[in-house]
Biopython code that builds the backbone (N, CA, C, O; Angstrom):
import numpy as np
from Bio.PDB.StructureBuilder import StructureBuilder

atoms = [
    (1, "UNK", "N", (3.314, 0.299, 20.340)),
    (1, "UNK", "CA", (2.307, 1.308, 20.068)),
    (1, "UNK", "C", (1.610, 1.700, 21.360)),
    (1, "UNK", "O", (1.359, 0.929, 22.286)),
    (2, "UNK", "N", (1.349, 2.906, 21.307)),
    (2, "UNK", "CA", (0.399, 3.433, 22.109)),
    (2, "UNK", "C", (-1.040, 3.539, 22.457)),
    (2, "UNK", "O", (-1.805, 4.053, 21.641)),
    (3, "UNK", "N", (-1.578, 2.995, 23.861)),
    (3, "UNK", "CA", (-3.095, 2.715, 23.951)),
    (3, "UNK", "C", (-4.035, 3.687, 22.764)),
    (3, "UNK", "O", (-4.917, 2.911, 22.396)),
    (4, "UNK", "N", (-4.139, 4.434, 22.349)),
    (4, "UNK", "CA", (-4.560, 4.752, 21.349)),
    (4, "UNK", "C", (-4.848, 4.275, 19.897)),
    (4, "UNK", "O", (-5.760, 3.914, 19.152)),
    (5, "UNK", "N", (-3.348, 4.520, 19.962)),
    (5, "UNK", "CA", (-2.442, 4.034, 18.199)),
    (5, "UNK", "C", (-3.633, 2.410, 18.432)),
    (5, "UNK", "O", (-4.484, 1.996, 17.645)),
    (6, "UNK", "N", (-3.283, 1.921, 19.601)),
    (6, "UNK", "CA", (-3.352, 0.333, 19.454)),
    (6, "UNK", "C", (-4.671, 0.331, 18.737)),
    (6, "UNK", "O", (-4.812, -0.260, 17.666)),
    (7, "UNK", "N", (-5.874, 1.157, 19.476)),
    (7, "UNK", "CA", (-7.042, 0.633, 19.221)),
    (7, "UNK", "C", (-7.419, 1.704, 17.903)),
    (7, "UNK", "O", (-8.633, 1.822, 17.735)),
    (8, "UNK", "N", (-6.817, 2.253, 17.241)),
    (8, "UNK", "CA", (-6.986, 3.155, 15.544)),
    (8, "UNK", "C", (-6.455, 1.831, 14.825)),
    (8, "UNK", "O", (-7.078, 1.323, 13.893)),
    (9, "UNK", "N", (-5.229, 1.297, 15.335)),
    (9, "UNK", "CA", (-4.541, -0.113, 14.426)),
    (9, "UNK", "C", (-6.080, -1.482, 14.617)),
    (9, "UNK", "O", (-6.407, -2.173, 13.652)),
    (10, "UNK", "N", (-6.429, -1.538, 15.297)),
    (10, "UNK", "CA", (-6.980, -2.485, 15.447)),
    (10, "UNK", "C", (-8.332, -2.069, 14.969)),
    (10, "UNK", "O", (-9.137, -2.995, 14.872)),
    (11, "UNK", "N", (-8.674, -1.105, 14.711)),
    (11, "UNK", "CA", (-10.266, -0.652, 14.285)),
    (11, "UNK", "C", (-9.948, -0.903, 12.335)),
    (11, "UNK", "O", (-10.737, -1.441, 11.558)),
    (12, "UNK", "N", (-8.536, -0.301, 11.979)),
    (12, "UNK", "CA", (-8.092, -0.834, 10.498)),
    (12, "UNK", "C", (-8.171, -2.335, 9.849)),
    (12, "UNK", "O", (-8.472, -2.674, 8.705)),
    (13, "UNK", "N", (-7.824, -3.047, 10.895)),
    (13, "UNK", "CA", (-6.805, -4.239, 10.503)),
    (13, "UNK", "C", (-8.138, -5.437, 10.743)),
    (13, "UNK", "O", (-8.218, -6.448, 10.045)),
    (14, "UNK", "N", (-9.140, -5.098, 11.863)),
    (14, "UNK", "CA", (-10.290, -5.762, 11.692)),
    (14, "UNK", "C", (-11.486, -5.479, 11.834)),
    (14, "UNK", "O", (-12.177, -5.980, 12.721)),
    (15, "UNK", "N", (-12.026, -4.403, 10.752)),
    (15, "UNK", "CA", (-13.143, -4.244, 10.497)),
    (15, "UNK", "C", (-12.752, -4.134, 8.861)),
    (15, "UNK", "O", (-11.671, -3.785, 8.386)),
    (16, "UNK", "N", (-13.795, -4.484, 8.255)),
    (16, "UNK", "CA", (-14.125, -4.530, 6.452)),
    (16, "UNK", "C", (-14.490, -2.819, 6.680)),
    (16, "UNK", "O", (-14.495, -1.948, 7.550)),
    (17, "UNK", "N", (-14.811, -3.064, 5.087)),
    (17, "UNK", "CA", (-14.940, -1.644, 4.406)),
    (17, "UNK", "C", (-16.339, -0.875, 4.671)),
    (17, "UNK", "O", (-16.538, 0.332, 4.528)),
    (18, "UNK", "N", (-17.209, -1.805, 5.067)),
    (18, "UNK", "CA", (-18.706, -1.123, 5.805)),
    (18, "UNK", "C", (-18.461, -0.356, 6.752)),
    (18, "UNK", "O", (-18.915, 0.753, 7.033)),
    (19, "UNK", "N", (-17.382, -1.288, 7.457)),
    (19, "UNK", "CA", (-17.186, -0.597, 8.628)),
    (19, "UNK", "C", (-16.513, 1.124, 8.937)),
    (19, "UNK", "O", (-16.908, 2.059, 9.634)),
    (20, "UNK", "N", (-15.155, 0.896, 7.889)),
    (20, "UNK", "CA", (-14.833, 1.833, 7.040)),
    (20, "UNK", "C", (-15.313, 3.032, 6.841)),
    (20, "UNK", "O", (-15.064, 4.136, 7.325)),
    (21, "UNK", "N", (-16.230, 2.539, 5.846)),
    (21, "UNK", "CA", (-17.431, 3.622, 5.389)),
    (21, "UNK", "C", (-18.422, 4.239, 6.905)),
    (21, "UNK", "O", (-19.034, 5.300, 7.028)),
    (22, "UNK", "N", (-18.288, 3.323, 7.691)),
    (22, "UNK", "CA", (-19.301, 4.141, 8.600)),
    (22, "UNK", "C", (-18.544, 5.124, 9.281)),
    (22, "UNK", "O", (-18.950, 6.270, 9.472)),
    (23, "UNK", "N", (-17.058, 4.532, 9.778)),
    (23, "UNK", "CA", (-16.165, 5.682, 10.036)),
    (23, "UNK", "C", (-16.625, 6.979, 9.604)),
    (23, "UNK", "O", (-17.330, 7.900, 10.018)),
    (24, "UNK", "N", (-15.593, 6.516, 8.111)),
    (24, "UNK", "CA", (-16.024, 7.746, 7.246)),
    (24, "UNK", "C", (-17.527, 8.406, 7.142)),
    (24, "UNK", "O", (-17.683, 9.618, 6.989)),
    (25, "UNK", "N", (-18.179, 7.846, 7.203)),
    (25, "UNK", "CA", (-19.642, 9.018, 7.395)),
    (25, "UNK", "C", (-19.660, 10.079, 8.562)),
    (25, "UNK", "O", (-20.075, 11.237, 8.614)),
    (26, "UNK", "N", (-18.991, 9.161, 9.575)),
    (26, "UNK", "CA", (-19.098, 9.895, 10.734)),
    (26, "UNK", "C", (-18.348, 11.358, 10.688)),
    (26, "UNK", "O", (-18.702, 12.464, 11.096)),
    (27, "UNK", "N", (-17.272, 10.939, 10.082)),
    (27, "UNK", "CA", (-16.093, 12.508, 9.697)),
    (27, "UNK", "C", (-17.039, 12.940, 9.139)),
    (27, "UNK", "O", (-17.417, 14.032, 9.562)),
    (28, "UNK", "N", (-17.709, 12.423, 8.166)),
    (28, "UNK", "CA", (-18.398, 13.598, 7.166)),
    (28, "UNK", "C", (-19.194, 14.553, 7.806)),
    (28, "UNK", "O", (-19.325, 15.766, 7.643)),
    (29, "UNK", "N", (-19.728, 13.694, 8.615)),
    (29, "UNK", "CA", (-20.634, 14.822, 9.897)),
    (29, "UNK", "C", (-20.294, 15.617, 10.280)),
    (29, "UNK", "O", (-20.835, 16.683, 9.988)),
    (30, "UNK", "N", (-18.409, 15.554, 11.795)),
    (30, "UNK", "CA", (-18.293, 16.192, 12.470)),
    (30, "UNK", "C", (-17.797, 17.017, 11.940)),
    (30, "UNK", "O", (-18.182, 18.128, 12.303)),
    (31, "UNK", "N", (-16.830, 16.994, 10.955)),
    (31, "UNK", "CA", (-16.178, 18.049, 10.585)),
    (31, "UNK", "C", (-17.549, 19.206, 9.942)),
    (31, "UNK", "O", (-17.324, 20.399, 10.144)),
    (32, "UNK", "N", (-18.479, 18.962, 9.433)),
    (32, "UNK", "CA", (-19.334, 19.624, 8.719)),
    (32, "UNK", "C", (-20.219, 20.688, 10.493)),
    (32, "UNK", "O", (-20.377, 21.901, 10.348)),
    (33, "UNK", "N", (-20.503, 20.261, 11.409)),
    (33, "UNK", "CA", (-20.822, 19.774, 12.527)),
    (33, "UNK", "C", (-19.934, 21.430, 12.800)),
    (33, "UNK", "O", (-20.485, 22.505, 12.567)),
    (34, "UNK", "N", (-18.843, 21.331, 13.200)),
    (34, "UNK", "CA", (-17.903, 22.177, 13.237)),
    (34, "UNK", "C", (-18.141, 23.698, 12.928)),
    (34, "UNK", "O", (-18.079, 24.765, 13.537)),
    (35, "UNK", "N", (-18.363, 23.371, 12.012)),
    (35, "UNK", "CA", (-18.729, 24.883, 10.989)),
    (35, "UNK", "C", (-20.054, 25.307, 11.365)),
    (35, "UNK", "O", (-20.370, 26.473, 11.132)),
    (36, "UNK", "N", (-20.792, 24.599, 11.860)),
    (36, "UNK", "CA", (-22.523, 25.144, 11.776)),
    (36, "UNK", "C", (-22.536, 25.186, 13.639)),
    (36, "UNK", "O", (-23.489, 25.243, 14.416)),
    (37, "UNK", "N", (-21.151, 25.136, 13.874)),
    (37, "UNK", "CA", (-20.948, 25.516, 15.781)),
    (37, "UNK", "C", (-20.508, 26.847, 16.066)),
    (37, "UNK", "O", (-20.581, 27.473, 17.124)),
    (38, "UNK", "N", (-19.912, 27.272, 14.652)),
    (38, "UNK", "CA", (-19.363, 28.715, 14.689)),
    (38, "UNK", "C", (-20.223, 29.688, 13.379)),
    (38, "UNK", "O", (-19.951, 30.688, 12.714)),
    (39, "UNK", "N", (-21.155, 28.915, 13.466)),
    (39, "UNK", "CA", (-22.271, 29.502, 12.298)),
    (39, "UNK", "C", (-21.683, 30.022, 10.772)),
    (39, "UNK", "O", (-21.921, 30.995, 10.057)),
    (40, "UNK", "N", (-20.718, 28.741, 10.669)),
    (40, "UNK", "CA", (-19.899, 29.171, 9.373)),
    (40, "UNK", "C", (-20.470, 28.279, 8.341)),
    (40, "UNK", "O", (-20.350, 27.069, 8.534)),
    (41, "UNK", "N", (-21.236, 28.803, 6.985)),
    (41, "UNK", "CA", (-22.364, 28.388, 5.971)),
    (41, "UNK", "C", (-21.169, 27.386, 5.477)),
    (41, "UNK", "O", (-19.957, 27.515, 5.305)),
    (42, "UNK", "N", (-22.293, 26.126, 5.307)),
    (42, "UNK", "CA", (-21.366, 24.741, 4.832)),
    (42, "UNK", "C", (-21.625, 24.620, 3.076)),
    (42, "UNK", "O", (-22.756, 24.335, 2.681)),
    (43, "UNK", "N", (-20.763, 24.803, 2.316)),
    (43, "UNK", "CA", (-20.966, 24.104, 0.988)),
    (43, "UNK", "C", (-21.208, 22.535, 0.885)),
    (43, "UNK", "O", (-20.651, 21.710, 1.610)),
    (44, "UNK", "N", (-22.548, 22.109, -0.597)),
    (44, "UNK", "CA", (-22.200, 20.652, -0.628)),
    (44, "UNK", "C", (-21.166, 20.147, -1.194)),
    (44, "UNK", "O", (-21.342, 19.033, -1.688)),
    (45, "UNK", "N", (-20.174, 20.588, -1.282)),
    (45, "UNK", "CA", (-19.049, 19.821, -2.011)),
    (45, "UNK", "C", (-17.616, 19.441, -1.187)),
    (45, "UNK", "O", (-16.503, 19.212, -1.663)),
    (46, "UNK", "N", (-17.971, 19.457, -0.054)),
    (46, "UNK", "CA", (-17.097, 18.990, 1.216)),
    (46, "UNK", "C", (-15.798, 19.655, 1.040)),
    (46, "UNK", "O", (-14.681, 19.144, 1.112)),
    (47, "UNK", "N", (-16.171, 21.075, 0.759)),
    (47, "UNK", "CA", (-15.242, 22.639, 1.030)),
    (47, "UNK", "C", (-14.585, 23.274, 2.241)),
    (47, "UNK", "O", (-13.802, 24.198, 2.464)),
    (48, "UNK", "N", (-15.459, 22.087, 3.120)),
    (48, "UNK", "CA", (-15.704, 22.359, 4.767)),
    (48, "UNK", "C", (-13.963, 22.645, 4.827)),
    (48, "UNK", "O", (-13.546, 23.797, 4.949)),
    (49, "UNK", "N", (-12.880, 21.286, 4.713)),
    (49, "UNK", "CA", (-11.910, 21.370, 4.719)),
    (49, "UNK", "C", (-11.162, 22.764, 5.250)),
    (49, "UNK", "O", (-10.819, 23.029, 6.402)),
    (50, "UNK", "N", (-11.021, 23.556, 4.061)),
    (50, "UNK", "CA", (-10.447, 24.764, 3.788)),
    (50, "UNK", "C", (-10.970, 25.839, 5.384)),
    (50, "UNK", "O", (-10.169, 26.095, 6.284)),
    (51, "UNK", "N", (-12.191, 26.227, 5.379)),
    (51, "UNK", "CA", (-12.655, 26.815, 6.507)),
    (51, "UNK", "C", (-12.393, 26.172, 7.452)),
    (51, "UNK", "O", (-11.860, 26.980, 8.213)),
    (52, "UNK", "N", (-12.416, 25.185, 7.945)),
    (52, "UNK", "CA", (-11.730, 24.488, 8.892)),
    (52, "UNK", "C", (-10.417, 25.054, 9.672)),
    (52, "UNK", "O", (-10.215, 25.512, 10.796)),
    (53, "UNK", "N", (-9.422, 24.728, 8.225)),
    (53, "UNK", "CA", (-8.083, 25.228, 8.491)),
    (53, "UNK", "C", (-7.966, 26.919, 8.526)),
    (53, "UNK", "O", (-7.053, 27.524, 9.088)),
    (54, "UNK", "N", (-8.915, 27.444, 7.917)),
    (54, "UNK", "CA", (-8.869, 28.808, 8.559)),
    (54, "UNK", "C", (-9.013, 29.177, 9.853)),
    (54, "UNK", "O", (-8.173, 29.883, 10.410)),
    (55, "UNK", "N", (-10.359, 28.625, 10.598)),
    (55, "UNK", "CA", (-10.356, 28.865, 11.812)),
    (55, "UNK", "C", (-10.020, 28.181, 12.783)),
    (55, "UNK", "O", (-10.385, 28.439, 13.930)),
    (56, "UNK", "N", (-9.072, 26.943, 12.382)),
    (56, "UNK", "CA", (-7.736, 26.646, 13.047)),
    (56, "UNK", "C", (-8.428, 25.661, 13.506)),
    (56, "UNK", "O", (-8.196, 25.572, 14.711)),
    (57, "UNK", "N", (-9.239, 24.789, 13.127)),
    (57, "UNK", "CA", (-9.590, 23.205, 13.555)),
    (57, "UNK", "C", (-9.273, 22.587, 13.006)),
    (57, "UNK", "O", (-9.733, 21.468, 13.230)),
    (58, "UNK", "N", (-8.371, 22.672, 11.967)),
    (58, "UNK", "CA", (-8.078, 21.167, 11.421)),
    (58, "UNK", "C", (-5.930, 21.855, 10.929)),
    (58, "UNK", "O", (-5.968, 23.032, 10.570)),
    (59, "UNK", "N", (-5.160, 21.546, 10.925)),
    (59, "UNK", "CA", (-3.744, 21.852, 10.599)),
    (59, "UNK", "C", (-3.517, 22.078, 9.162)),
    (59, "UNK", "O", (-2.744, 22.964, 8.799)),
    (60, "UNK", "N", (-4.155, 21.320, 8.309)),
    (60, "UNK", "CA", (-3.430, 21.565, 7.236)),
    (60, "UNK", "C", (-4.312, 20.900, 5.619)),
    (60, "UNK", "O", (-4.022, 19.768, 5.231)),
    (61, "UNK", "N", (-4.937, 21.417, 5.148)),
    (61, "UNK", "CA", (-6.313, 20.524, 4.513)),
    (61, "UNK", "C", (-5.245, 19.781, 3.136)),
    (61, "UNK", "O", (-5.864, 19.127, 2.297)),
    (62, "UNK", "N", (-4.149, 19.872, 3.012)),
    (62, "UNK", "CA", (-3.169, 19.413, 1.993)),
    (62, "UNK", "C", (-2.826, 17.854, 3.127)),
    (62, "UNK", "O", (-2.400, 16.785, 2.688)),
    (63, "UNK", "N", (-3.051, 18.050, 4.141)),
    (63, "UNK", "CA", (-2.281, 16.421, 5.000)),
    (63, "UNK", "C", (-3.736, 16.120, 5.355)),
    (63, "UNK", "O", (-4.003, 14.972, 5.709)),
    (64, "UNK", "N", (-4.808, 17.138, 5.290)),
    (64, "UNK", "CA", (-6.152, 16.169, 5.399)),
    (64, "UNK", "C", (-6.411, 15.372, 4.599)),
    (64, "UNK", "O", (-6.977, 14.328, 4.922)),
    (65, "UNK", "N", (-5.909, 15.771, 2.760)),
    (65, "UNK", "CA", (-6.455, 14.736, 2.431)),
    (65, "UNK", "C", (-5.421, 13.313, 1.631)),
    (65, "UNK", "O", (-5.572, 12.374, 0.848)),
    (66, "UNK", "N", (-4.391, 13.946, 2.443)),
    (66, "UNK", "CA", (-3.310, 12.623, 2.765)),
    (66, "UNK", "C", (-3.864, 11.497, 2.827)),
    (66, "UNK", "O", (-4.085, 10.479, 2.172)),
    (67, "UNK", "N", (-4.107, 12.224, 4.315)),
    (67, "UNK", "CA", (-4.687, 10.709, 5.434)),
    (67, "UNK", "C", (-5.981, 10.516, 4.684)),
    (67, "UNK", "O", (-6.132, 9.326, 4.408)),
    (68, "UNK", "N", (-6.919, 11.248, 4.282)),
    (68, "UNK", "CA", (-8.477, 10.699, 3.273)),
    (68, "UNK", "C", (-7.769, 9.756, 2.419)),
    (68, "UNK", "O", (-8.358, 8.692, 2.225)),
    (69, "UNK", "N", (-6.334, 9.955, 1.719)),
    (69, "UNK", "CA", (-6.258, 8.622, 0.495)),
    (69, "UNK", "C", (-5.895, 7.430, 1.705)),
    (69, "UNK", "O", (-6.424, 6.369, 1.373)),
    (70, "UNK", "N", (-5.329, 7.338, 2.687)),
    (70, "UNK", "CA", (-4.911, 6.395, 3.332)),
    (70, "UNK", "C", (-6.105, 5.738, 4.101)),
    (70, "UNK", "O", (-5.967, 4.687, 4.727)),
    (71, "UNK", "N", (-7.043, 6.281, 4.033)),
    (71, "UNK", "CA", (-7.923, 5.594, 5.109)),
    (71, "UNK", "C", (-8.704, 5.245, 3.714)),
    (71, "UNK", "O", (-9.319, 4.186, 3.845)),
    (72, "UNK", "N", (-8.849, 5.793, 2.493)),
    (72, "UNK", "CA", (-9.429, 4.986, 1.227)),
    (72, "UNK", "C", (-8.927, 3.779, 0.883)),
    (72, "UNK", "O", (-9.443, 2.890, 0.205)),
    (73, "UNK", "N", (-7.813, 3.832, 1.444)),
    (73, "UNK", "CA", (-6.725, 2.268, 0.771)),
    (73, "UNK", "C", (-7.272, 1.541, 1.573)),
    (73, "UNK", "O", (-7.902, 0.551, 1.197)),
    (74, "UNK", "N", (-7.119, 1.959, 3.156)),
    (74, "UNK", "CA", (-6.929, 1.007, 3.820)),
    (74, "UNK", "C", (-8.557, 0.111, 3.947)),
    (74, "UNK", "O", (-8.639, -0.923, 4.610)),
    (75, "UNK", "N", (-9.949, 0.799, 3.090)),
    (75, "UNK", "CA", (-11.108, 0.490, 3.301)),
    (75, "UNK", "C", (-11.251, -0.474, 2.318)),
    (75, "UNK", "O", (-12.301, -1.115, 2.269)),
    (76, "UNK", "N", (-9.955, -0.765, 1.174)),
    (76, "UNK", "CA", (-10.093, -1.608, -0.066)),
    (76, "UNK", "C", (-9.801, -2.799, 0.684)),
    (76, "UNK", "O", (-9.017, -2.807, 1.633)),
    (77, "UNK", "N", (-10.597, -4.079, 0.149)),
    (77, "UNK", "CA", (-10.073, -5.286, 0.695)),
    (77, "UNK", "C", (-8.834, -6.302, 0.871)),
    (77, "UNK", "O", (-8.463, -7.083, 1.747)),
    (78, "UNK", "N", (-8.100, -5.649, -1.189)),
    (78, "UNK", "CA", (-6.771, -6.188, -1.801)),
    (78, "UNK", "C", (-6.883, -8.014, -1.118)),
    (78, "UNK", "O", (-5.851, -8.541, -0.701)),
    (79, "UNK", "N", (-7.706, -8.485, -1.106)),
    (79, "UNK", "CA", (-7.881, -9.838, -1.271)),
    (79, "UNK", "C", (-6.827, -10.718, -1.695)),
    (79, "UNK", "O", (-6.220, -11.545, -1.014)),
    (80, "UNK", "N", (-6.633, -10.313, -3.415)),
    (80, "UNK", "CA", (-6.007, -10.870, -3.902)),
    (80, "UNK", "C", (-4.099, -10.348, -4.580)),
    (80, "UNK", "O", (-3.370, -10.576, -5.545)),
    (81, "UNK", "N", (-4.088, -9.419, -3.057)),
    (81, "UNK", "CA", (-2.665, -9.135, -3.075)),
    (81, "UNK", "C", (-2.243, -8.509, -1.821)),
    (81, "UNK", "O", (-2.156, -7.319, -1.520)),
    (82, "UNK", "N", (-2.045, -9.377, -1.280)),
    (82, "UNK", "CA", (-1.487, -9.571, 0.489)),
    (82, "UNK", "C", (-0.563, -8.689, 0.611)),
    (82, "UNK", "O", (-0.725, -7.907, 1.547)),
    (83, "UNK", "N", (0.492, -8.533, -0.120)),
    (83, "UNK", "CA", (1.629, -7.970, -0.313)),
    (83, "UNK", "C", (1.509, -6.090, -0.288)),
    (83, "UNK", "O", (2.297, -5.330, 0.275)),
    (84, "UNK", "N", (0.495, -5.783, -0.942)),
    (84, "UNK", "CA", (-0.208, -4.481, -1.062)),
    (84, "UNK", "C", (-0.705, -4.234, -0.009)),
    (84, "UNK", "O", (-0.357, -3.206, 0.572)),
    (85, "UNK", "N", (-1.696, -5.118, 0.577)),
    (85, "UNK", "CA", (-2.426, -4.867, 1.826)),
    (85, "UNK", "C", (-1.881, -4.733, 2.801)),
    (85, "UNK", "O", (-2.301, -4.021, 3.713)),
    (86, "UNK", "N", (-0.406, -5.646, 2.841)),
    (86, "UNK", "CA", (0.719, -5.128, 3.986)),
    (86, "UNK", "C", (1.084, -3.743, 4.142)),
    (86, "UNK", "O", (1.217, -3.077, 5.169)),
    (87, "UNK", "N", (1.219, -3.440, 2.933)),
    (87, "UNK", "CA", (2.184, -2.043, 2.559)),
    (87, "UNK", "C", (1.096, -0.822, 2.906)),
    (87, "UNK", "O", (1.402, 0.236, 3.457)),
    (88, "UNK", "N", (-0.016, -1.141, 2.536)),
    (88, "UNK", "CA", (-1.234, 0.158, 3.050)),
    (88, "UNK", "C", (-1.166, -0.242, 4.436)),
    (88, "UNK", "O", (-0.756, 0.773, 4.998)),
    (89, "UNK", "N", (-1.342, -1.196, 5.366)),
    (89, "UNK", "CA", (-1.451, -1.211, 6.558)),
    (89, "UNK", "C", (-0.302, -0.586, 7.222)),
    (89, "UNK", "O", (-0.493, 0.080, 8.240)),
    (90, "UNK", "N", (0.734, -0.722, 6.794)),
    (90, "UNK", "CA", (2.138, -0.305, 7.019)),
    (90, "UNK", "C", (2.075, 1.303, 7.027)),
    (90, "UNK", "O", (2.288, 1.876, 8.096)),
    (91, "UNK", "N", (1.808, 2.004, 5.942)),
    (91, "UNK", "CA", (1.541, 3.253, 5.520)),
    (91, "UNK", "C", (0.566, 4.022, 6.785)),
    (91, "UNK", "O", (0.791, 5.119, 7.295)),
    (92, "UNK", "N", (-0.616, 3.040, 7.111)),
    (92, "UNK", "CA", (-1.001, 3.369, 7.809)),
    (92, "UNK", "C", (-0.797, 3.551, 9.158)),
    (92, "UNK", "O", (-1.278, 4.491, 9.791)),
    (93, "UNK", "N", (-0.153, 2.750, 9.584)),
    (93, "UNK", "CA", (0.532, 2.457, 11.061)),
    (93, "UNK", "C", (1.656, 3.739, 11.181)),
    (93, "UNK", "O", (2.081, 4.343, 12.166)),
    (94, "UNK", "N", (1.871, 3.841, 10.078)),
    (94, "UNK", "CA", (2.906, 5.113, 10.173)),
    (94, "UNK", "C", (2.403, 6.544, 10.449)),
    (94, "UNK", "O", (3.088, 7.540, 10.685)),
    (95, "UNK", "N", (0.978, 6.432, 10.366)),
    (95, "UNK", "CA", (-0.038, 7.890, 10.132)),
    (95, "UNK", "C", (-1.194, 7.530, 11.663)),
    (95, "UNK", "O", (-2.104, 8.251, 12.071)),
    (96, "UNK", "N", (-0.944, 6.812, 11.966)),
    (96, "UNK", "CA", (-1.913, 6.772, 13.220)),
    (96, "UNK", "C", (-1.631, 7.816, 14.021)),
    (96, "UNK", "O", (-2.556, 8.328, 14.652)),
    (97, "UNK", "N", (-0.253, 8.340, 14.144)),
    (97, "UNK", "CA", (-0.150, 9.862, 15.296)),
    (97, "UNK", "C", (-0.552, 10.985, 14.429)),
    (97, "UNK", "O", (-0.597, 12.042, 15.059)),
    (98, "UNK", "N", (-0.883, 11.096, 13.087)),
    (98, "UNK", "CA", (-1.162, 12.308, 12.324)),
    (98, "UNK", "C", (-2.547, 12.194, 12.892)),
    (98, "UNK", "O", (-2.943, 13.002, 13.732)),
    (99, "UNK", "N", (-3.492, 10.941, 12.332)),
    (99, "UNK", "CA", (-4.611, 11.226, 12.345)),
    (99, "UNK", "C", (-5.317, 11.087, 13.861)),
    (99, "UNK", "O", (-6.525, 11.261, 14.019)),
    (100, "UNK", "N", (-4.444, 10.767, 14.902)),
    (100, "UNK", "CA", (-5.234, 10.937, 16.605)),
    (100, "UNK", "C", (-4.639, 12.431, 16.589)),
    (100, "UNK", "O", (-5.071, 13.067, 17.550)),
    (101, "UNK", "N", (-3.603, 13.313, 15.610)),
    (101, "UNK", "CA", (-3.573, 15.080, 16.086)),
    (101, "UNK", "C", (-4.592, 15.685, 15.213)),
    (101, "UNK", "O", (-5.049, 16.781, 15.539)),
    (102, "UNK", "N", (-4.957, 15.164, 14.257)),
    (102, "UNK", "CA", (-6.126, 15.520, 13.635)),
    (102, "UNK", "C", (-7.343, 15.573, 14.399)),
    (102, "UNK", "O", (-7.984, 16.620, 14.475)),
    (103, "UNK", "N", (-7.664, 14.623, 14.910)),
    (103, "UNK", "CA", (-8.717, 14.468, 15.907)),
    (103, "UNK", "C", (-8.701, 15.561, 17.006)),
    (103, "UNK", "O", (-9.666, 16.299, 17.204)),
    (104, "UNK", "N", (-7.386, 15.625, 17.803)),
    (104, "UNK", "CA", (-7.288, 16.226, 18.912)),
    (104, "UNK", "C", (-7.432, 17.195, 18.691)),
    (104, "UNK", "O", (-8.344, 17.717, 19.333)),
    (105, "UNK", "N", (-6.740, 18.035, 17.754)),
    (105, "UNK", "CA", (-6.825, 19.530, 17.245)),
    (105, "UNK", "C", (-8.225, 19.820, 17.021)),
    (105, "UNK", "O", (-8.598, 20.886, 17.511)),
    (106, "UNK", "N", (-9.337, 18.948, 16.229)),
    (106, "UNK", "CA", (-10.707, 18.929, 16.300)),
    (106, "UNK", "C", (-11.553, 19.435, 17.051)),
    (106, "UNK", "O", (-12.366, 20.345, 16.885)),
    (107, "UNK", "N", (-11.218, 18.537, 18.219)),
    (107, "UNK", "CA", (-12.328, 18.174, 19.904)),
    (107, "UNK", "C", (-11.664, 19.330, 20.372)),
    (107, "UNK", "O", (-12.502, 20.001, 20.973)),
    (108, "UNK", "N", (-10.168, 20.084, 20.390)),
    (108, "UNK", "CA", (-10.007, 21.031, 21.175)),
    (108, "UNK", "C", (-10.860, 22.155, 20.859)),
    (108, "UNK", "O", (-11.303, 23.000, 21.637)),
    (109, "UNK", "N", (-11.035, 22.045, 19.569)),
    (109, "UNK", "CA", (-11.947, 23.255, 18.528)),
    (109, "UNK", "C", (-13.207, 23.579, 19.474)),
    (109, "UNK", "O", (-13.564, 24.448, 20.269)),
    (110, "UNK", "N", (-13.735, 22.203, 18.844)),
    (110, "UNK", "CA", (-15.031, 21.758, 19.468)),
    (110, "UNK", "C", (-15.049, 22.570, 20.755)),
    (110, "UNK", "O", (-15.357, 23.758, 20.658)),
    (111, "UNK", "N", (-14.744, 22.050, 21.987)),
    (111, "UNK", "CA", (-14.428, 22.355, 23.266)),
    (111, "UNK", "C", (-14.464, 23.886, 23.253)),
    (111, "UNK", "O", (-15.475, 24.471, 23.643)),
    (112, "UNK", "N", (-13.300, 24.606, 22.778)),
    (112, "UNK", "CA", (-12.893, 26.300, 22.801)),
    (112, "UNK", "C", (-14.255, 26.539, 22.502)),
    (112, "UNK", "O", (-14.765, 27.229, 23.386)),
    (113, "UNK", "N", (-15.264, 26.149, 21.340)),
    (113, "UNK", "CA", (-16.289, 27.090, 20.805)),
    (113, "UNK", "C", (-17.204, 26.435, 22.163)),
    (113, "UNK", "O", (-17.790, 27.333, 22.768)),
    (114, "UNK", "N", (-17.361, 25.447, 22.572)),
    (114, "UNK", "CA", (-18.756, 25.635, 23.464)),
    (114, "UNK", "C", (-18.349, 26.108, 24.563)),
    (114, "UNK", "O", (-19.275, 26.609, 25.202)),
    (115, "UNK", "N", (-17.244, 26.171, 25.119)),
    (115, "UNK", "CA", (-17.120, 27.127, 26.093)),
    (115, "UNK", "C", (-17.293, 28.538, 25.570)),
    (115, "UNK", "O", (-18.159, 28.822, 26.398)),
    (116, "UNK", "N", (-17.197, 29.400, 25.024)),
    (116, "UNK", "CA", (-17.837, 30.613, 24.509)),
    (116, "UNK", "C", (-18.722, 30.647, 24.182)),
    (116, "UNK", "O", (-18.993, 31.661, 23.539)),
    (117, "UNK", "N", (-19.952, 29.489, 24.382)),
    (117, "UNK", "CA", (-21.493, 29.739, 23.843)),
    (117, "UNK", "C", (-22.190, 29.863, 25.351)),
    (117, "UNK", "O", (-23.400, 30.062, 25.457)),
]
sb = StructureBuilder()
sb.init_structure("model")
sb.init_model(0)
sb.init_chain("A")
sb.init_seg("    ")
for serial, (resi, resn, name, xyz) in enumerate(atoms, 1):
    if name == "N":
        sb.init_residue(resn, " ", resi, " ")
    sb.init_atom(name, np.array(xyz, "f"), 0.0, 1.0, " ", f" {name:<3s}", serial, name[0])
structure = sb.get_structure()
């Protein structure tokens, strides 16, 4: 794996689901974050998605919320079935280059709009 991949694998595999969740808050932000950079009105029902992929920051809101069920699995503990927890980690390891082009495609967004402000 790649210095990247390594440290997305290693932010999965040992942090719990708090941790998880704080991730996830943080998306909830930037992507929302995004829209109010190009003064595009945010719905509360995390609609953001869709406008996103219109104005070309995010690829594809059908593989956004791919990776949203995969990073939901991977925030479950499965304690008491190792075997499962392999197979989501697995799943996941397989999606670590989707979700660092997710990102990248993001920050490039990001970037393009504040250079035009």
């Amino acid at each position: 794996m790649a210095g990247n991949n390594i440290l997305i694998f290693d932010y999965a595999t040992n942090r719990g689901p708090k941790q998880c969740k704080l991730q996830d808050s943080r998306g909830m932000k930037f992507f929302p974050m995004l829209l109010e950079l190009v003064e595009e009105p945010i719905s509360e029902d995390a609609a953001f998605a869709g406008k996103l992929q219109r104005l070309g920051a995010l690829q594809s809101v059908e593989r956004w919320r791919q990776l949203r069920e995969i990073h939901n699995q991977v925030a479950n503990e499965y304690e008491d079935a190792p075997a499962l927890k392999a197979a989501v980690l697995n799943r996941f390891i397989d999606e670590v280059g989707s979700l660092l082009a997710i990102w990248m495609k993001a920050e490039a967004f990001y970037i393009s709009c504040l250079k035009l402000k």
